[in-house]
N, C-alpha and C positions, 0 to 999 in steps of 0.2 A: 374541501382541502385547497390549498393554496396551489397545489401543482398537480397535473393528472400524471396519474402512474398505470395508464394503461397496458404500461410494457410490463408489470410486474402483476404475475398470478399470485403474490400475497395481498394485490391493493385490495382493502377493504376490511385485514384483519386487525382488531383493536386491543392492545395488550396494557394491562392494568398492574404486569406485575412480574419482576423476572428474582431468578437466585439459582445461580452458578450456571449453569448450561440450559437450564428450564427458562420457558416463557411461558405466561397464561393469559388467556383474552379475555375479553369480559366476559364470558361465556362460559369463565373455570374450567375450560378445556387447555391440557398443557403440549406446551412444543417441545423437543429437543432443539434449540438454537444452533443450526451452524451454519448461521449468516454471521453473528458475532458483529453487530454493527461496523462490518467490513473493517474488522480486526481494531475496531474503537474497543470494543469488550473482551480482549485477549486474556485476562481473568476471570472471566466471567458475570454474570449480576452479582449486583451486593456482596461483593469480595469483602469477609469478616474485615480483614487489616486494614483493606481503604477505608471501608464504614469510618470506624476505628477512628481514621487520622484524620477523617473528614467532618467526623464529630468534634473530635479536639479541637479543630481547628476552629471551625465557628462559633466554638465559644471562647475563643482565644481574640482572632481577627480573620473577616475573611476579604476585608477590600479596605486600599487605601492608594490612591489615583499617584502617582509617580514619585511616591518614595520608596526608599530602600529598605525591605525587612531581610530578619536574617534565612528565611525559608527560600527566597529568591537566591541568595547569595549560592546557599549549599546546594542549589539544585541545578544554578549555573556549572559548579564544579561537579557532580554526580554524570551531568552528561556531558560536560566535555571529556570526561575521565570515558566514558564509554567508546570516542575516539581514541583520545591520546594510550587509554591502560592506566591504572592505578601509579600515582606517582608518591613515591616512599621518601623521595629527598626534598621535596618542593611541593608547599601547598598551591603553587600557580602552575598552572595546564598550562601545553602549547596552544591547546586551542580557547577560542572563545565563544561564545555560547550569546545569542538572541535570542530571547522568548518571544512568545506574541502566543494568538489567542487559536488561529484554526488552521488549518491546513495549506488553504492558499493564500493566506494573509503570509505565512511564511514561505513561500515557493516566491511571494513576490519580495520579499526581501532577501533570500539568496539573490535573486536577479537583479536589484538595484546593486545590490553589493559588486558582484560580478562584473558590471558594468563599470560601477564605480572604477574598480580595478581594472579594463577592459572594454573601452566602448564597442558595442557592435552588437552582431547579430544573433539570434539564439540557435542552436539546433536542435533537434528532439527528436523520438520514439514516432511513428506510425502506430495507433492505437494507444498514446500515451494517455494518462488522464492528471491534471495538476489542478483542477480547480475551476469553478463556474465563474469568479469573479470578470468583473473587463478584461484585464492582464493574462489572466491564467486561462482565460476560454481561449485565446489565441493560441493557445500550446496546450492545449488537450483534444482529441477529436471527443466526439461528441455521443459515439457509441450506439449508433445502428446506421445502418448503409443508406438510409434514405437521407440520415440528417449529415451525414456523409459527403452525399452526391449533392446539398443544399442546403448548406451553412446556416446557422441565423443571423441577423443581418446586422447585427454588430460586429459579428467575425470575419460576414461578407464583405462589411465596406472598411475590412482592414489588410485583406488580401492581397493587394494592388501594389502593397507597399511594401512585398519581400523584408518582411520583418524575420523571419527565420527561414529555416531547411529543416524537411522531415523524412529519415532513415527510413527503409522498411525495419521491421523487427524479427531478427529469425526465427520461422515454426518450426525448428527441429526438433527442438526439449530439451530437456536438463540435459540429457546424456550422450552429446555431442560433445564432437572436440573441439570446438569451435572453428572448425575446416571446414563445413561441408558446401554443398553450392549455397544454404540461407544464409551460412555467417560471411562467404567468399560478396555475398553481393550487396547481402548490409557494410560490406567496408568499405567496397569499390563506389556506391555509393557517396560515402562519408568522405571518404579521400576525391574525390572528383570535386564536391562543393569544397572541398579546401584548398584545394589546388587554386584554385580562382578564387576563394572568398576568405581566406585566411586571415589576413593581415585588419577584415574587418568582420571580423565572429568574436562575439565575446566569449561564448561559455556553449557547451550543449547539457543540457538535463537529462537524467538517463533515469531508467526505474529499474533496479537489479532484476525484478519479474514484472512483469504486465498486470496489475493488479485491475482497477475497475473497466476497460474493457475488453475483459477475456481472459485473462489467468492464464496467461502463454511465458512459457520457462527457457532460457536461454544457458548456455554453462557458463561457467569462469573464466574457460580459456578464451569465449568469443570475447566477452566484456575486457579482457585483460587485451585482447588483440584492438580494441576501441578505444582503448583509454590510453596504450602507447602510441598509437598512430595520434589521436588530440592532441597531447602532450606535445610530439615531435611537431606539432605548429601551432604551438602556446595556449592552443583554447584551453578555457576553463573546466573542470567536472562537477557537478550538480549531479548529487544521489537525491534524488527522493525515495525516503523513503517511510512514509505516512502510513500507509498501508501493508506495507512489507517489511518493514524493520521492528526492532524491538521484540523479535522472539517470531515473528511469523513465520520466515525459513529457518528458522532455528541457533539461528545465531542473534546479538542484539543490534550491532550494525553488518549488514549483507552483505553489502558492498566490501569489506574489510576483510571478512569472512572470507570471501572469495578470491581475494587477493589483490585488490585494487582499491585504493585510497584517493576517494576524493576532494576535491577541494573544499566544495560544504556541504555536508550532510542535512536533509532535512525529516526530522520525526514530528509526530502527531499523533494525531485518535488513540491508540493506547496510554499514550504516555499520559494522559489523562484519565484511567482508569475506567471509562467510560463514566464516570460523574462530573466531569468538569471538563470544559475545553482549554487546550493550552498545548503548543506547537514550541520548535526550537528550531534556530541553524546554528549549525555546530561549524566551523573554519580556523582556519590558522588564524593567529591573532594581526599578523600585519597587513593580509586581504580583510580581515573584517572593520579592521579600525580606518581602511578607507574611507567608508560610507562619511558623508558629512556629519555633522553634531548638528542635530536638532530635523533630519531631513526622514525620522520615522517616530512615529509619535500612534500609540494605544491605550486606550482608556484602562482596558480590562485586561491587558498583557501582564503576565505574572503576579498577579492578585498572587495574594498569598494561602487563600483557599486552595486553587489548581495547583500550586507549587507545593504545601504540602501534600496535597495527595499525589502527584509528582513521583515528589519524594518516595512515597511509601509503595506507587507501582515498579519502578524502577529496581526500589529492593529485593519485593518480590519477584519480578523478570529476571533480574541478575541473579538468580540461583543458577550455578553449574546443572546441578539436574537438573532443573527444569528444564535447559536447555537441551540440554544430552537425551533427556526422553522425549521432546518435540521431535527432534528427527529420528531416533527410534522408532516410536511408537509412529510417526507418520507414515513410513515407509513400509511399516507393516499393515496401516490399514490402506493402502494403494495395492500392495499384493493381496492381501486377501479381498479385496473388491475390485480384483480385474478377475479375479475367479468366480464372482457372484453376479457379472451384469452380464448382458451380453458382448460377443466378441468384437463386433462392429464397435465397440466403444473404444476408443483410446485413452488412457489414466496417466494423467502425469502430475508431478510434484514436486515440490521441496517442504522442508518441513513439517507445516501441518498446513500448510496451504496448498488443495487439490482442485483438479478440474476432470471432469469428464467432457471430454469431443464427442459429439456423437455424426460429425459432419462426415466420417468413415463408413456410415451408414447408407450412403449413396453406391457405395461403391458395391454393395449386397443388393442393390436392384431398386432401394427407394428413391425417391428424387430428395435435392438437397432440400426444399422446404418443406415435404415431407420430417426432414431429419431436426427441423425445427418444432414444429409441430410435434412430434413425438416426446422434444425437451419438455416443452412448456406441460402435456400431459402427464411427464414424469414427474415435473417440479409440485405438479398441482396433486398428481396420485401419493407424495411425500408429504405435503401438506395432509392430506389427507387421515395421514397413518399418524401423524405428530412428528414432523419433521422438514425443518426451514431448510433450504434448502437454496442456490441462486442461480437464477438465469440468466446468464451471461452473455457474450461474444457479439461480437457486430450483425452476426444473423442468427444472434439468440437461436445455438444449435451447442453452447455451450454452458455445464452446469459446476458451479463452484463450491464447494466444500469450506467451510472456513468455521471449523469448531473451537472453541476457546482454547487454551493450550494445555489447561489443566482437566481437559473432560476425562472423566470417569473410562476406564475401558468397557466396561459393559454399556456405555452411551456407544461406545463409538461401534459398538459390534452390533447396538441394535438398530444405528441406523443405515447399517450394510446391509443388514435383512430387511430393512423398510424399502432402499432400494431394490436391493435382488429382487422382490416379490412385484414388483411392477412388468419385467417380465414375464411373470407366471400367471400373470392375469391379462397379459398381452392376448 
């Protein structure tokens, strides 16, 4: 393999073949998926409908290098509409819409843009994650405490150069008021570098939940208390939200959801149905139309393959129930699987996106790497049973949950009992 994945108790399993919540390895041995290629597969494998339009499409046209088809056009307007709301008197949105191809090919063009509008500095999340590229490793940590304490050395010999500022991120969880001493110090924070750095901050990037390192939940009210204080000294807001948007917490933008509108939205991995790569930034039209003409250029950006299928995920995501049963049916399987693990565990969520803490486990007499150790044996005793599972957190003492949004209920009851029984064999 091209990279070691030593940190992950799935490296070495090989899968030839997935459909709807199931994975099978070479081995015809099958998994319950709720890794969900970290919510790239939010429909699950081989979705009938995407199949479908992804079939049509290739025999139609699936690439053609920077002209305009009409599959681009309408899916420009599909997701701006997901900011602005369905507009009934005008086919033109307030906002505008950039495609490009992956995640952080898009994280860096909200930033030039932001820039463009705003010269200056960035600020971001503590355990944020936006992307491996040059750009985006500088504003992502790197997701375990050794690489932490010792950069790699592209990000090292950029340090020097106060290119941004990084917030802590409040652990209190969803169900805070956003009062408590985590949100009182993520803000005092945030307000101290602006007090002094204002007038040259361009934008801060926010992730409505913590998604790749650690699955840590913050409320509305804290996020709404960040977004007024920014505001009140012109920075910019940057959602990202790649991982988290489009149905993960249960709504299709989060950020909005929650009551706070950002300046540009960034989506990804589902909105590709998990068969095709293809990202957006979604902004107001007179911040986007800053950027210069001709100063972002993609080979493979809005191919008209990725846009139809696009197209055809989006439709399906935008079902009201769909939505409405993700946070339903999420909330119930967090309640009935805080009743089935042990209690040293803490469960928190939004929609269908869960984690289990097990770093609570110290506080029962084991030591914290103990409480690590115990993750990775549960991840791998899940495995074990047929069920993916993720390990998380900066001292992988964290386990993420992320099953497609459309899984079966009896998927998701069984694999409450794949966990619960790792106890009873404890």
């Amino acid at each position: 393999m091209g990279a070691g994945r030593s940190h992950d108790p799935h490296a070495g399993l090989v899968f030839v073949r997935g459909c709807g919540g199931t994975l099978w390895d070479i081995d015809g041995k099958a998994y319950l998926d709720f890794i969900c290629g970290y919510s790239a597969v939010n429909l699950g494998h081989a979705h009938p409908r995407l199949l479908a339009a992804a079939r049509t499409q290739l025999s139609q046209l699936a690439f053609c290098t920077g002209a305009s088809h009409p599959w681009r056009s309408e899916l420009e307007k599909k997701v701006a509409q997901l900011v602005d709301g369905p507009s009934l008197e005008s086919n033109e949105t307030k906002s505008k819409v950039w495609l490009s191809s992956t995640g952080a090919r898009a994280v860096e063009i909200a930033w030039k843009i932001a820039f463009a509008n705003r010269p200056g500095k960035m600020m971001r999340f503590h355990l944020s994650y936006h992307g491996r590229s040059l750009a985006t490793a500088h504003i992502s940590d790197t997701g375990s405490s050794d690489a932490l304490r010792h950069q790699v050395g592209v990000k090292a010999s950029m340090e020097g150069q106060d290119l941004h500022c990084v917030i802590p991120f409040p652990m209190c969880g969803r169900q805070c008021d956003g009062k408590c001493e985590d949100c009182d110090a993520s803000i005092d924070v945030a307000r101290h570098w602006l007090d002094c750095h204002s007038e040259d901050t361009s934008a801060m990037i926010l992730e409505p939940a913590i998604g790749a390192r650690g699955y840590y939940f913050a409320s509305g009210a804290y996020f709404r208390r960040l977004v007024k204080l920014l505001r009140s000294y012109g920075v910019q807001v940057i959602s990202d939200e790649i991982q988290m948007g489009l149905g993960r917490l249960g709504s299709m933008i989060a950020s909005i959801d929650d009551g706070w509108k950002p300046d540009f939205v960034v989506l990804g991995k589902s909105l590709g149905g998990g068969i095709t790569p293809i990202s957006a930034v979604i902004g107001d039209r007179d911040r986007m139309d800053k950027l210069p003409q001709g100063f972002e250029s993609e080979t493979f950006a809005a191919n008209p393959l990725a846009c139809r299928v696009a197209l055809e995920a989006i439709s399906v995501l935008n079902d009201e129930s769909l939505m409405a049963s993700v946070s339903r049916r999420g909330n119930l399987f967090r309640e009935t699987l805080r009743g089935a693990i042990s209690a040293g565990c803490r469960v928190d969520g939004r929609g269908f996106a869960t984690v289990i803490d097990l770093s609570g486990l110290s506080n029962q007499g084991d030591r914290s790497d103990d409480a690590s150790r115990i993750a990775w044996d549960w991840v791998c005793h899940a495995q074990g049973q047929g069920l993916l599972v993720h390990l998380t957190g900066v001292e992988r003492n964290r386990i993420a949950i992320i099953p497609p949004l459309n899984m079966e209920d009896a998927a998701l009851q069984q694999a409450i009992e794949i966990l619960s029984s790792f106890w009873k064999v404890k």
